[in-house]
C-alpha distance (Angstrom), angle and dihedral (degrees) to the residues before:
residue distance angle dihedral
X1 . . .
X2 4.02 . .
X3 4.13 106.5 .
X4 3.86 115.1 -122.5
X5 3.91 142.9 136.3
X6 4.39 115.3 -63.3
X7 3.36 119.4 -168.9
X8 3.95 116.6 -144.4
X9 3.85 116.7 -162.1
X10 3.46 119.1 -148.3
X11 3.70 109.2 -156.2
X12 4.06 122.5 -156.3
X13 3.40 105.7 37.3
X14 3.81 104.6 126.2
X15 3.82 90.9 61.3
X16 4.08 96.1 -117.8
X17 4.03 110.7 161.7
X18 3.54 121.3 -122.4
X19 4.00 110.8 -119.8
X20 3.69 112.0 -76.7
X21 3.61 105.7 -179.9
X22 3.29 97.3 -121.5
X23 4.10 112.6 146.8
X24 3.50 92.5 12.6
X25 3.60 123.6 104.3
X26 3.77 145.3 171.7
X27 3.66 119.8 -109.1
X28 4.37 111.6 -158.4
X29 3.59 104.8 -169.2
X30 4.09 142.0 150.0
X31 3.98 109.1 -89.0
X32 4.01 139.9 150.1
X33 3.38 91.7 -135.5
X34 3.76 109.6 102.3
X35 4.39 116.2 -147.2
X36 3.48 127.2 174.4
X37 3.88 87.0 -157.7
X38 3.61 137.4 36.8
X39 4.26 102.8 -75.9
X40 3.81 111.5 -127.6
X41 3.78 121.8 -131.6
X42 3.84 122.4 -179.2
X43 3.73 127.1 -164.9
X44 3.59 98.6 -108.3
X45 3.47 91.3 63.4
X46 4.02 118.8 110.3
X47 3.58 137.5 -127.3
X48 3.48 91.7 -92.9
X49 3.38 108.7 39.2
X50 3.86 86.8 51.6
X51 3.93 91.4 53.7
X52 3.85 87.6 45.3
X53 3.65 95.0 59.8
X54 3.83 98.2 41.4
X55 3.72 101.9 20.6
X56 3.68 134.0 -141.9
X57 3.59 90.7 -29.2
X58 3.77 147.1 136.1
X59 3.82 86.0 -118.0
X60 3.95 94.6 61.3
X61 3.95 93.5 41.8
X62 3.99 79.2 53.1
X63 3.82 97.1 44.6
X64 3.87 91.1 37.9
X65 3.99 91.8 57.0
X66 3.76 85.7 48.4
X67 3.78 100.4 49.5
X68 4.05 91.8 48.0
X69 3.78 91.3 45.8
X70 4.28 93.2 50.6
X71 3.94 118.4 -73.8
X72 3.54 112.3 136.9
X73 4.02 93.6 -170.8
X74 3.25 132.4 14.3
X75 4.06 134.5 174.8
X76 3.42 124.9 -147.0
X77 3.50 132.4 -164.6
X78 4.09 107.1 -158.0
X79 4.12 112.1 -145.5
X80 3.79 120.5 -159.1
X81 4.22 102.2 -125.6
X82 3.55 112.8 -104.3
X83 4.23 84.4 -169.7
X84 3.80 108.7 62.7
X85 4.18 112.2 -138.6
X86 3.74 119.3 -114.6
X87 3.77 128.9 -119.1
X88 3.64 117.2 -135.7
X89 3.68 129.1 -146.2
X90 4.29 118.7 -62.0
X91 3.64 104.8 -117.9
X92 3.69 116.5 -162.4
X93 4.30 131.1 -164.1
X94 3.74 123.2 -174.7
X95 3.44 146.2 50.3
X96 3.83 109.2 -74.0
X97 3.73 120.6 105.0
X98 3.57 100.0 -148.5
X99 4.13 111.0 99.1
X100 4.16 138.0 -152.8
X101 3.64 129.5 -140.4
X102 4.12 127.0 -164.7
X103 3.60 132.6 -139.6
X104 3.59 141.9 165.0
X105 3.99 147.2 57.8
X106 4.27 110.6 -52.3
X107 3.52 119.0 -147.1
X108 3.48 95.8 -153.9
X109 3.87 142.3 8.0
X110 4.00 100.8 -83.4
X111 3.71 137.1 168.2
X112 3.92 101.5 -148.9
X113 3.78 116.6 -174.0
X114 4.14 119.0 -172.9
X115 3.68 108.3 -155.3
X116 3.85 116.0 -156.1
X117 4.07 105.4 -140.6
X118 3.74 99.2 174.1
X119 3.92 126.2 31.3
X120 3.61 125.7 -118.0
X121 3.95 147.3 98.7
X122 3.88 118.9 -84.4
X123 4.02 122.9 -42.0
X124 4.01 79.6 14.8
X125 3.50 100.2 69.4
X126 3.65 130.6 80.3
X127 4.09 124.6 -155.0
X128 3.93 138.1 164.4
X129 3.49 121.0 -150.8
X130 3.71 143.8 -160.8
X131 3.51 136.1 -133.9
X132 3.91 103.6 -171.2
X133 3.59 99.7 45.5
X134 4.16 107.7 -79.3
X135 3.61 89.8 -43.5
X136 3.63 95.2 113.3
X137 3.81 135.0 4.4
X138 3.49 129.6 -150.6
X139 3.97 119.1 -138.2
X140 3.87 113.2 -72.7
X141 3.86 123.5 -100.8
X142 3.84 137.3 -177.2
X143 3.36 119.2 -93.6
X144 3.92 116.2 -99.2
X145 3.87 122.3 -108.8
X146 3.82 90.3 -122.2
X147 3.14 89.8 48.2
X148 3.83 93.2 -129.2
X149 3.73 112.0 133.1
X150 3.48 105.1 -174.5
X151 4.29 106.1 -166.2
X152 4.04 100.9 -151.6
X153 3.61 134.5 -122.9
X154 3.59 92.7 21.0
X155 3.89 103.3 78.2
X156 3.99 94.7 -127.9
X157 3.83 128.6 110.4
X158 3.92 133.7 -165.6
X159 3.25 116.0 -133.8
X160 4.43 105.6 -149.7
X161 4.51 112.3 -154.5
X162 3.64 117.5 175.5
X163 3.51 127.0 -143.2
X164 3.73 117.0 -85.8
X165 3.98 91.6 -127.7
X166 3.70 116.9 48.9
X167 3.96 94.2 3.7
X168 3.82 83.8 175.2
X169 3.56 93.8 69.3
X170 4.02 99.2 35.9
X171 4.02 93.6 123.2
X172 3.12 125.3 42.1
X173 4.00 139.0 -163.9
X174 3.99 103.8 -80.5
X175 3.44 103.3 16.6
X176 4.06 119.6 130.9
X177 3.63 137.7 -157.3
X178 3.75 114.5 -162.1
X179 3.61 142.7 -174.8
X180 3.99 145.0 171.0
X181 4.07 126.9 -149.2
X182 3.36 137.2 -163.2
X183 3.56 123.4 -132.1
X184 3.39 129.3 -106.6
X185 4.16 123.2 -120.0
X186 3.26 151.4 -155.6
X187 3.95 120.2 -105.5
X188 4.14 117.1 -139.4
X189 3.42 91.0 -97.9
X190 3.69 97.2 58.9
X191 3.69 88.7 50.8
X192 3.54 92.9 53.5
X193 3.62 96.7 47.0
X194 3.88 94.5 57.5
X195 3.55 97.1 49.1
X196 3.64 88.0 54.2
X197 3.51 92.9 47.4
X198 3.81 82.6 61.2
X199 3.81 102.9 54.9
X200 3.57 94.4 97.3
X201 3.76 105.8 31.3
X202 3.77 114.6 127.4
X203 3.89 90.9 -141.0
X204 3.80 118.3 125.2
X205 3.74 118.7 -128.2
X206 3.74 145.7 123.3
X207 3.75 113.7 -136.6
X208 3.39 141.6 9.3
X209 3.91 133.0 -127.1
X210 4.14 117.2 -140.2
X211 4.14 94.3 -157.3
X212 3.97 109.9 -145.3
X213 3.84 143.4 20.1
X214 4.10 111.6 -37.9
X215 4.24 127.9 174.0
X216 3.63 128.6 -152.7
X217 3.69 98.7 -77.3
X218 3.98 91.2 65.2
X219 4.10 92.7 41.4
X220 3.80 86.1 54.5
X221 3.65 97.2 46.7
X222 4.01 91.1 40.8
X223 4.19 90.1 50.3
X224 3.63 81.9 51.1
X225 3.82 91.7 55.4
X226 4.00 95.7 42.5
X227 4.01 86.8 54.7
X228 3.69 80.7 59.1
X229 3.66 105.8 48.4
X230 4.42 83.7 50.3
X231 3.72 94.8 41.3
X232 3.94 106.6 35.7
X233 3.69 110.8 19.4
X234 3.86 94.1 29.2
X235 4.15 97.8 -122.6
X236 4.11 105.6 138.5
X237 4.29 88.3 -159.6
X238 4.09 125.2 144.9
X239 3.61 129.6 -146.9
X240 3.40 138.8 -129.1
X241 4.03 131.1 -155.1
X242 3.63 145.7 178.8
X243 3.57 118.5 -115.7
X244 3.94 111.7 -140.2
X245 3.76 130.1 -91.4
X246 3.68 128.8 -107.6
X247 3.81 119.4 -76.8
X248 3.56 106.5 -110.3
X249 4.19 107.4 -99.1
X250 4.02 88.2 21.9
X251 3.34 125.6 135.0
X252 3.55 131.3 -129.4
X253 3.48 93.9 -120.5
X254 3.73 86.9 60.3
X255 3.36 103.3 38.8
X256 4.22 89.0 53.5
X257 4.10 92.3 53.6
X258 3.83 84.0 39.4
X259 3.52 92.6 64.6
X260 3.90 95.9 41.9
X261 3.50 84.8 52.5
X262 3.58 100.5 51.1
X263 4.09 95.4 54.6
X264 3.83 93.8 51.5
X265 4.42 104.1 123.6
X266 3.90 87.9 20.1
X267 4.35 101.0 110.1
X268 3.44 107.2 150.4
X269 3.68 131.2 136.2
X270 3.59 107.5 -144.3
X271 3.91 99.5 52.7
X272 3.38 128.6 94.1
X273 3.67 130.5 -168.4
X274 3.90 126.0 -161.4
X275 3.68 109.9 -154.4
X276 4.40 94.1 166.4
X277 3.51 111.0 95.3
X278 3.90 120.2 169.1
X279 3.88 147.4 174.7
X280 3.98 101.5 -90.3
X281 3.46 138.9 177.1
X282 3.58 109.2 -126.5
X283 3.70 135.9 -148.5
X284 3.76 101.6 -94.4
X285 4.02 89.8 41.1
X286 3.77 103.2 -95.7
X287 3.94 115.2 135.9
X288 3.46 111.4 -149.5
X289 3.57 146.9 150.3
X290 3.79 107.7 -93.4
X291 4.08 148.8 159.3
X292 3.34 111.6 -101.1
X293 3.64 98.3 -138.6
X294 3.68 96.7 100.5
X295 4.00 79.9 59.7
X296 3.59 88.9 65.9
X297 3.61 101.6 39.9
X298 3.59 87.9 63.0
X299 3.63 90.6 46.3
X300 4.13 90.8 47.9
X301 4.24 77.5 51.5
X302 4.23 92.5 57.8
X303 3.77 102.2 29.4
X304 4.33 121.4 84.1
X305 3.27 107.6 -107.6
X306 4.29 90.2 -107.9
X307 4.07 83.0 48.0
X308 3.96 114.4 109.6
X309 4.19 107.0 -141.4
X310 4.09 83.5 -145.4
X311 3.90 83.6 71.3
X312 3.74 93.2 121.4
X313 4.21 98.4 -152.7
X314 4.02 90.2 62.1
X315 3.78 107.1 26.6
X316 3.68 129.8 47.2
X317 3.98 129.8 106.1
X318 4.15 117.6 -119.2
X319 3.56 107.0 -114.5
X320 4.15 88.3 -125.8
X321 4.06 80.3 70.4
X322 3.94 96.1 32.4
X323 4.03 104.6 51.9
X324 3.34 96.2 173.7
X325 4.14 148.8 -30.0
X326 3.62 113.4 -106.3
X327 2.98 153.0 -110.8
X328 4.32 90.2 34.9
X329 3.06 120.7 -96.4
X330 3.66 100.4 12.7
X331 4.48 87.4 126.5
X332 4.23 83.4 85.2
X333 3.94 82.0 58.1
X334 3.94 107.9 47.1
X335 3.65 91.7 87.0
X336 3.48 93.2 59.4
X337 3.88 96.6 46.7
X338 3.72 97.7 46.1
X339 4.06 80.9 49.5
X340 3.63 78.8 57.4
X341 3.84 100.6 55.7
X342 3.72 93.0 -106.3
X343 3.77 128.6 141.1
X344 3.84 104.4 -114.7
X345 3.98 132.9 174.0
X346 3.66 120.9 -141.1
X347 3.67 153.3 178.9
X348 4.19 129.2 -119.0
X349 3.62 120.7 -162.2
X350 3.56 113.7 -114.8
X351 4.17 92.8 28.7
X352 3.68 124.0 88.9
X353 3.40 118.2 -137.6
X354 3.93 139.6 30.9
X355 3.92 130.7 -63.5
X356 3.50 143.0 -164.4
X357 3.99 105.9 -115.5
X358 4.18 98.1 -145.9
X359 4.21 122.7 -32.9
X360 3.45 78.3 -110.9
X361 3.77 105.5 -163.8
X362 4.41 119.5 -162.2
X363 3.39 99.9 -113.5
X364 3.69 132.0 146.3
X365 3.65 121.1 -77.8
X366 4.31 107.5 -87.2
X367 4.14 89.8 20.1
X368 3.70 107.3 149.4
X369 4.09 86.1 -143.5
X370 3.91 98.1 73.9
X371 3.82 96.6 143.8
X372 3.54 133.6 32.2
X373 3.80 94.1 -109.3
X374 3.93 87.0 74.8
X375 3.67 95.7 44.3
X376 3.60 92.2 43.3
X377 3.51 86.0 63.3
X378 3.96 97.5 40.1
X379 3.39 91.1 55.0
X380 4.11 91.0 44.5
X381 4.23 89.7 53.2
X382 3.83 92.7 45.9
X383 3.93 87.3 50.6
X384 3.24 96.4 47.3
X385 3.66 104.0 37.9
X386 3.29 92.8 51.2
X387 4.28 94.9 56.6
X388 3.48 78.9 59.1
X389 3.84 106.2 52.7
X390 3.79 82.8 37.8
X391 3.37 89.9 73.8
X392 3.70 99.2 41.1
X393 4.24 91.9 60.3
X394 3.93 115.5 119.0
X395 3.63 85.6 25.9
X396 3.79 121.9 153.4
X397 3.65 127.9 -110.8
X398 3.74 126.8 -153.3
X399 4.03 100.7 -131.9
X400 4.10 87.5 -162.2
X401 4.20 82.5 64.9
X402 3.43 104.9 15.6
X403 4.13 87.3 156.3
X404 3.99 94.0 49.0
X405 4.46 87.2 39.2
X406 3.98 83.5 60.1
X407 3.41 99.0 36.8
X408 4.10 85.1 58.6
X409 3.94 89.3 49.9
X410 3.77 92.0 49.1
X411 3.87 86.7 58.8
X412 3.01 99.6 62.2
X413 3.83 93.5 51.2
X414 3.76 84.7 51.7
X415 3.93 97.1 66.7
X416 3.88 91.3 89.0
X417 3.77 91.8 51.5
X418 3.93 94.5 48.5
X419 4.24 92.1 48.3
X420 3.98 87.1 46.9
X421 3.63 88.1 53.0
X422 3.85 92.2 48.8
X423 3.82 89.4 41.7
X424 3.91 84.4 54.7
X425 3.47 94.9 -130.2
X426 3.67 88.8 121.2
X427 3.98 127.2 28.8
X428 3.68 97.2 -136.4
X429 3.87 138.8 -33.1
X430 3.75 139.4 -178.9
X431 3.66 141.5 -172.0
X432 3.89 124.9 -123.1
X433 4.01 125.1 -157.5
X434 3.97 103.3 -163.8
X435 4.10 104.6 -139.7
X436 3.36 126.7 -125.3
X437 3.95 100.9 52.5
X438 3.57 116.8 156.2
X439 4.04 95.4 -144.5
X440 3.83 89.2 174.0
X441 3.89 90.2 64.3
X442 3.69 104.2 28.5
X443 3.96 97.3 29.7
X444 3.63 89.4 -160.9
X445 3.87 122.8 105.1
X446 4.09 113.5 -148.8
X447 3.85 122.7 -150.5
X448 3.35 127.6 -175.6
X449 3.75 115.6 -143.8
X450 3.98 118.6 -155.0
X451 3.73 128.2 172.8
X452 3.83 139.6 170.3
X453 3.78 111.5 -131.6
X454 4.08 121.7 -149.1
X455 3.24 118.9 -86.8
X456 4.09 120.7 -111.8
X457 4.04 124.1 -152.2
X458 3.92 100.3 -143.1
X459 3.63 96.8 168.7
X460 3.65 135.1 18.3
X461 4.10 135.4 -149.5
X462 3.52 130.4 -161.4
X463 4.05 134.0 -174.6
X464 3.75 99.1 -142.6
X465 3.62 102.3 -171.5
X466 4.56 142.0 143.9
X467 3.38 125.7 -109.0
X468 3.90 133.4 -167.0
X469 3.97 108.9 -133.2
X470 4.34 81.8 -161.6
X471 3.58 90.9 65.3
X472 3.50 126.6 90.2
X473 4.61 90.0 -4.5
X474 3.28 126.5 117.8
């Protein structure tokens, strides 16, 4: 072979980190939008470009909640509804005599108010309308001949009938036509279907977002899948759900001992349920009523994995963006749902703002992972141990030290628990190699893995109390 001058790169040297997942999550949630593949969103993305990619959809007012509270990426897997919205009642203010009818599927839950801003009968008129209550307008138009003003993207059409005397002047300047919907959802089965369609992505991330209202029977069936993704296709992630709504005409009372009712037989440590939901200010200026567990996605996004989002210094909500926790009068009832494992937000006298009361996690009674700061960093120490034994399988032993040949193996699986430790997000941890293991036989090395978390202050006392400087001096 002819001599001459090779170049060998040597990859890795500045020290960057390959992608751990760690912050970013997977949002399932109803949409129009149809994907063949998880949709990317980063947090530099606005309002609008977030709403273009997902739509009008409960899966954008998730991910946009998210993004302004601190996720950096987020995937989202859109689902077609299997539960078609409702369409309220068309309310109407002003003086015209012509009237408007709705019809069709909504993609969301919007409250879409036509404006008429110059009188007239059909193709005469001219209107505006908005799609997020009076928030924002878009430009005005004439009304169509039909009469059929279909407002896109959100899968709802007016219908426009003038009067039968003096059609000409059936609208008039001011008048309004209004209406609510209700969103659309997912059934249990579409839930299900996406998470399995996930069990063998490649995709790095550590937890994953159920978008919408959900009841015991999907938390049990969606703890059942999570024990799959750890046990069978080796992905240590947690979950996190919505807890329903009040019925309409229930009390608070009720609703509270609903919801402790409703998570009896669920015990499992790597599902989270987020009963706080709240009048909020979104990103792209809408108020409405929401769950807050977009809030805490973002938070999850910002906070170290060992960090607890109730640490009130870094997280809390102003109250200019936070008007209120709903549904009244549910502060008297926080105690008993955080007793209850739920995710609740709260109040503390002397703070402004709004708090999460403990990452509560549901996990069975004595677990040592309550909150999601200790299953964060479970989850983190079984993904990253286990790139490291991965790489250690097929290995050789030396038979004339088989206890010092395993010993060398188990260092290597150690490195993750050593750069935790000097990243602080674990006090201390070491790695045990029980003697005595016949590897010839068995062929399989065991470790055992223990570590000492950090420690959290939760609550704090203090002995307030007078003393004399007189007494007792000399």
């Amino acid at each position: 072979m002819l001599r001459d001058v090779s170049t060998t790169i040597t990859d890795g040297g500045l020290g960057v980190s390959a992608a751990s997942g760690t912050g970013i999550h997977i949002k399932i949630g109803v949409s129009s939008v149809q994907a063949n593949s998880p949709i990317p969103i980063t947090g530099n993305m606005s309002a609008a470009k977030i709403k273009q990619l997902l739509g009008l959809s409960p899966l954008a007012d998730a991910v946009l909640d998210s993004v302004e509270n601190g996720s950096g990426k987020i995937y989202c897997v859109p689902v077609a509804a299997s539960v078609d919205g409702a369409i309220g009642e068309v309310k109407k203010e002003g003086s015209g005599t012509g009237t408007a009818i709705v019809s069709g599927k909504p993609n969301n839950a919007y409250e879409i108010i036509v404006q008429i801003t110059e009188s007239g009968g059909l193709n005469a008129a001219t209107l505006r309308y908005s799609v997020d209550g009076g928030y924002s307008f878009g430009d005005e138009i004439t009304m169509p001949l039909n009469g059929e003003l279909a407002i896109p993207d959100t899968g709802l059409t007016f219908k426009f009938s003038e009067a039968t005397t003096e059609p000409a002047n059936s609208f008039q300047v001011g008048d309004a036509f209004t209406v609510k919907s209700e969103a659309p959802q997912m059934s249990n089965q579409d839930v299900i279907k996406a998470l399995a369609a996930l069990r063998n992505n490649t995709l790095a991330y550590e937890f994953i977002h159920i978008v919408g209202e959900s009841a015991r029977a999907l938390w049990l069936a969606v703890a059942s899948e999570i024990t799959t993704f750890h046990e069978t296709y080796k992905k240590p992630v947690f979950a996190i759900m919505e807890a329903p709504s009040p019925e309409p005409g229930e009390t608070v009372d009720t609703y509270a001992q609903r919801l402790v009712n409703e998570r009896k037989g669920l015990k499992h440590t790597d599902i989270q349920i987020v009963t706080a939901r709240s009048r909020y200010t979104k990103m792209d200026g809408r108020t409405m009523e929401i769950n807050n567990a977009g809030i805490v996605c973002g938070w999850y996004a910002k906070a170290a994995p060992q960090q607890s989002i109730g640490e009130t210094k870094t997280f809390s909500i102003a109250e200019t963006k936070m008007l209120e926790l709903l549904p009244a009068g549910i502060e008297d009832y926080i105690g008993l749902l955080d007793e209850a494992n739920y995710l609740t937000f709260r109040q503390y006298e002397g703070l402004d703002g709004f708090y999460v009361t403990n990452a509560r996690m549901m996990c069975p009674d004595g677990s040592d992972y309550r909150y999601a700061e200790n299953v964060r960093i479970k989850n983190k120490l079984i993904r990253e141990t286990r790139k490291e034994a991965l790489k250690q399988l097929q290995g050789q032993v030396d038979m004339s030290d088989v206890q010092g040949s395993l010993e060398t193996i188990a260092k290597f699986i150690e490195t993750p628990v050593d750069e935790m430790v000097r990243a602080k997000e674990i006090s201390s941890g070491r790695i045990i190699v029980p003697e005595d293991q016949d590897i010839l036989v068995t062929e399989t090395l065991q470790v055992i893995i223990r570590y000492v978390p950090v420690g959290y202050v939760r609550e704090i006392a203090i002995d307030l109390g007078m003393e004399n400087p007189y007494v007792g001096g000399a």
